[in-house]
Structure formats: structure tokens, C-alpha cells
C-alpha positions in Angstrom: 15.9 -3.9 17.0 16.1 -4.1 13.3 13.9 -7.0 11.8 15.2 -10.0 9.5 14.3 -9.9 6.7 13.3 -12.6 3.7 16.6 -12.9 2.6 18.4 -12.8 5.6 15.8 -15.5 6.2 16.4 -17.6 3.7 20.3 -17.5 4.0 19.4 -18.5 7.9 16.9 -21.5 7.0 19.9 -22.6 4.3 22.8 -22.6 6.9 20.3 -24.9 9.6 19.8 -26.8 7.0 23.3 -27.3 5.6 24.5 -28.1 9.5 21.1 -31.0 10.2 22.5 -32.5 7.1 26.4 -32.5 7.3 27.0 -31.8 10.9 29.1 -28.8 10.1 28.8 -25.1 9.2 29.0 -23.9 5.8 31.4 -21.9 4.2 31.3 -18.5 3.1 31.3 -20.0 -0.7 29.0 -22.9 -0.2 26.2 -19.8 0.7 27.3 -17.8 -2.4 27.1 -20.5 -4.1 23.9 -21.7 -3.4 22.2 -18.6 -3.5 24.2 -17.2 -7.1 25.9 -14.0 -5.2 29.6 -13.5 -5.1 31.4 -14.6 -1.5 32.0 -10.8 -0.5 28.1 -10.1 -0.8 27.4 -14.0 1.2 30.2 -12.4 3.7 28.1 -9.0 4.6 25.0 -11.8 4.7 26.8 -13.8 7.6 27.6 -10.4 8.9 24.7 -8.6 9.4 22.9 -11.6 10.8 25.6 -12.2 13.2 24.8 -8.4 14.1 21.2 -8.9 14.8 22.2 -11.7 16.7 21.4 -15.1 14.7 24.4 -15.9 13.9 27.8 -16.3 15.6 30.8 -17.2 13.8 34.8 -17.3 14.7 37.1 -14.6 13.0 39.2 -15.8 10.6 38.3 -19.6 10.9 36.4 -21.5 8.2 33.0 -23.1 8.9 32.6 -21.9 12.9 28.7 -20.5 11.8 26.9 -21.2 14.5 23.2 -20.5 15.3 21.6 -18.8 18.2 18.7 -19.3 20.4 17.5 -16.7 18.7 17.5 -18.0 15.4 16.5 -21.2 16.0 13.1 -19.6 17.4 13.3 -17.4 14.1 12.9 -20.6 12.6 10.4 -23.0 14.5 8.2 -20.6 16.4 5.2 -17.7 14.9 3.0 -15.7 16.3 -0.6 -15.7 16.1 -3.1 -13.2 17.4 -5.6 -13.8 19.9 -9.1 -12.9 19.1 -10.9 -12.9 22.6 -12.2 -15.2 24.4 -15.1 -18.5 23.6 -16.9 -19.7 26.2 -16.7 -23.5 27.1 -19.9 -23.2 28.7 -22.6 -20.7 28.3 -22.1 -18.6 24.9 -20.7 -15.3 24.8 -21.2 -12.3 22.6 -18.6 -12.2 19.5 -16.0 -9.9 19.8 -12.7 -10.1 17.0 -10.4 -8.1 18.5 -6.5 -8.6 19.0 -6.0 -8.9 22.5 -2.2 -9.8 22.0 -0.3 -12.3 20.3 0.6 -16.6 21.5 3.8 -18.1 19.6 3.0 -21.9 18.4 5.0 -24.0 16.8 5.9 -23.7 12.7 6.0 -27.2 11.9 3.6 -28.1 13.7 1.0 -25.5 12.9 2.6 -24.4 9.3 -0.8 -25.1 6.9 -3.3 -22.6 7.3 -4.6 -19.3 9.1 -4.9 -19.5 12.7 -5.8 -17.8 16.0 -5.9 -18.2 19.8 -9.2 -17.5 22.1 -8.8 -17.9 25.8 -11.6 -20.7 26.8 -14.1 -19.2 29.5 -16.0 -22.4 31.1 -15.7 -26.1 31.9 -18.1 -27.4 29.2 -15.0 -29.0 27.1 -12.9 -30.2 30.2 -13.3 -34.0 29.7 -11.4 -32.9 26.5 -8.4 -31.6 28.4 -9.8 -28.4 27.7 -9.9 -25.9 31.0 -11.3 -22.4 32.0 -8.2 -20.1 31.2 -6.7 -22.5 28.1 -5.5 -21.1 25.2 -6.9 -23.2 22.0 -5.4 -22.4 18.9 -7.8 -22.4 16.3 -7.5 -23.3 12.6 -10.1 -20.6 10.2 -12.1 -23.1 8.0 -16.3 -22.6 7.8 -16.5 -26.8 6.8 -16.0 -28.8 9.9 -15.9 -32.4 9.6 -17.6 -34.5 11.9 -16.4 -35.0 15.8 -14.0 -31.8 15.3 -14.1 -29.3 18.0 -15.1 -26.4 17.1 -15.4 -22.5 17.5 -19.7 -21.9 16.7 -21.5 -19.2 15.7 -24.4 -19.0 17.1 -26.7 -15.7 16.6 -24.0 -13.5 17.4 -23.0 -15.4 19.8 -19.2 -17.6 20.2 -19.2 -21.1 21.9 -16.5 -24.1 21.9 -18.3 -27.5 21.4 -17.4 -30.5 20.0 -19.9 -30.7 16.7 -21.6 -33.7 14.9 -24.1 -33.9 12.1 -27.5 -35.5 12.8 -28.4 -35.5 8.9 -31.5 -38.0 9.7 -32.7 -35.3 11.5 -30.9 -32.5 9.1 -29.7 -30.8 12.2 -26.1 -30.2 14.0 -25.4 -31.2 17.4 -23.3 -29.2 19.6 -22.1 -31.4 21.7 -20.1 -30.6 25.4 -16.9 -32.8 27.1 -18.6 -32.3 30.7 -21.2 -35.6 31.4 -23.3 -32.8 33.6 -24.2 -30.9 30.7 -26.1 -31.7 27.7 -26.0 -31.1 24.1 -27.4 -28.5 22.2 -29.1 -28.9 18.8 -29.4 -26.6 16.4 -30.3 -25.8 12.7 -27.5 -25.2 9.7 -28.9 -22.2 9.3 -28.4 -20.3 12.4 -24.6 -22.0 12.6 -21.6 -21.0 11.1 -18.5 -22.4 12.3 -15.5 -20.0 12.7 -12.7 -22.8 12.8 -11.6 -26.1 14.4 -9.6 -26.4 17.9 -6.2 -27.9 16.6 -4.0 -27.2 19.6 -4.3 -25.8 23.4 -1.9 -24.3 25.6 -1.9 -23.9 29.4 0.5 -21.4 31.4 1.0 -21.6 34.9 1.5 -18.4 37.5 
């Protein structure tokens, strides 16, 4: 199946736009227009993305552009890679390998670089946080205080929910499960591979 490409995807992000805002389809001259091409190259546009299935359009009858499902998770949905596994418990050895790929939401998740890991453990459950969760992970090395985050601990990965004791110029690693109990370590020996900003659960 042929990919779209940028400026099919701009032409596709224009026409949803065009329809949220006037509630009908644009014509074949309103795209030329608005991207400074002539109406027969705007027509083989429409044409090939009603080919690769985007599009759909009446024959012959102005303004019947229509999106498809297709499109319209073209346009709301990417796909991240998931990087292993962290462990909401115990910590596990790092391992950065692509495992596969999650799809999360565009406009929701649109600023930054992120991955998924697939939580091992019930440390972080009190945060709505389970053994087999996806969390979707933003990349930054500076948490901020009460973030959860993705730590890295002497090689090894664990998901805890981090504050600063700077009285005591250390970092506390601190788990959603009252059985447990927090873990404190020095700056040094942490390094903080991103922040949790989103988790999602599939059922068999």
C-alpha cells in the first residue's frame, strides 16, 4: 500500500479543516487556490488520495469530498515505539529495543519525543498504574517534582513517582502501593529517562 505523502498530507489536513469550519467540502479551486497550483494539478491531488483511500468524492458533483476512517486516523493518531518493559516493582536491567509500535493520540501527545514500556509490577497501582499497562513516556532527563517517572538506576529501569529532598540533597523514589516503601537515592547514580504522561490498558 503506497504511503501518503507530505503533500498529500497537507492537501488532507486543509480539506478537514475547510469542512470543521464551513460544514461543507471544498471545491476543486478553493484547494488550488489555497495551495498556488492550477485546478487540474489540485484535481490529480483529490485523485490520488481518493485512490489510497482518504478521500471519497462524487463524480461530477461539486463539493461531495468526503473523508474516510482512514484519514481521519491519518490525522489524529501516531505511532510510537515501544522500548521494553520498566518494572513497577523491583528494577529490571535496561534494554532499548523496539518491541513494536502503540498509536496515541496527535493532539494530545503532539509536543515532544515519546515512547511506550509495558509496566512489569504493582508498585505504581494506587496510581492507576497495573502490571501489563502501557505508559507512554515523554524523553526529558529534568523531571520536576511529583512527576512519574522512568529511572535509571545503575543500569537498571524502574517506574516511580520522584521528589527532591534538597535538605537532605537526595532524590526519593517514591512507589503508589502503601506496602512498599520509598527508595532514596543520590543525583549521581540517577538519571531520569522521561516522565509517564499517559497509560493505556487492553483487554483479551
Amino acid at each position: 500500500m503506497e504511503n501518503i505523502t507530505r503533500r498529500q498530507k497537507e492537501i488532507l489536513l486543509y480539506i478537514n479543516d475547510f469542512i470543521e469550519q464551513n460544514q461543507y467540502a471544498p471545491s476543486i479551486y478553493d484547494i488550488a487556490n489555497a495551495f498556488s497550483i492550477n485546478t487540474k494539478t489540485a484535481q490529480e491531488f483529490v485523485e490520488r488520495l481518493v485512490i489510497k483511500g482518504y478521500l471519497t468524492k462524487e463524480k461530477k458533483i461539486a463539493r461531495t469530498i468526503q473523508l474516510t476512517e482512514k484519514a481521519v486516523d491519518e490525522l489524529t493518531q501516531r505511532s510510537i515505539p515501544i522500548l521494553g518493559a520498566t518494572a513497577a516493582g523491583k528494577p529490571i536491567e535496561v534494554v532499548e529495543d523496539i518491541k513494536g509500535q502503540i498509536v496515541i493520540d496527535k493532539k494530545r501527545f503532539s509536543d515532544g519525543e515519546f515512547f511506550a514500556l509495558v509496566v512489569r509490577g504493582d508498585s505504581m497501582k494506587e496510581a492507576g498504574i497495573l502490571d501489563g499497562d502501557f505508559v507512554i513516556v515523554k524523553r526529558t532527563e529534568l523531571p520536576r517534582d511529583g512527576d512519574i517517572v522512568v529511572a535509571l538506576i545503575d543500569e537498571e529501569v524502574t517506574l516511580k513517582r520522584l521528589f527532591y529532598d534538597y535538605q537532605n540533597h537526595q532524590i526519593i523514589l517514591h512507589p503508589e502501593n502503601n506496602q512498599l516503601k520509598d527508595t532514596y537515592i543520590n543525583p549521581d547514580s540517577f538519571k531520569c529517562a522521561g516522565i509517564v504522561v499517559g497509560v493505556q490498558r487492553y483487554f483479551d
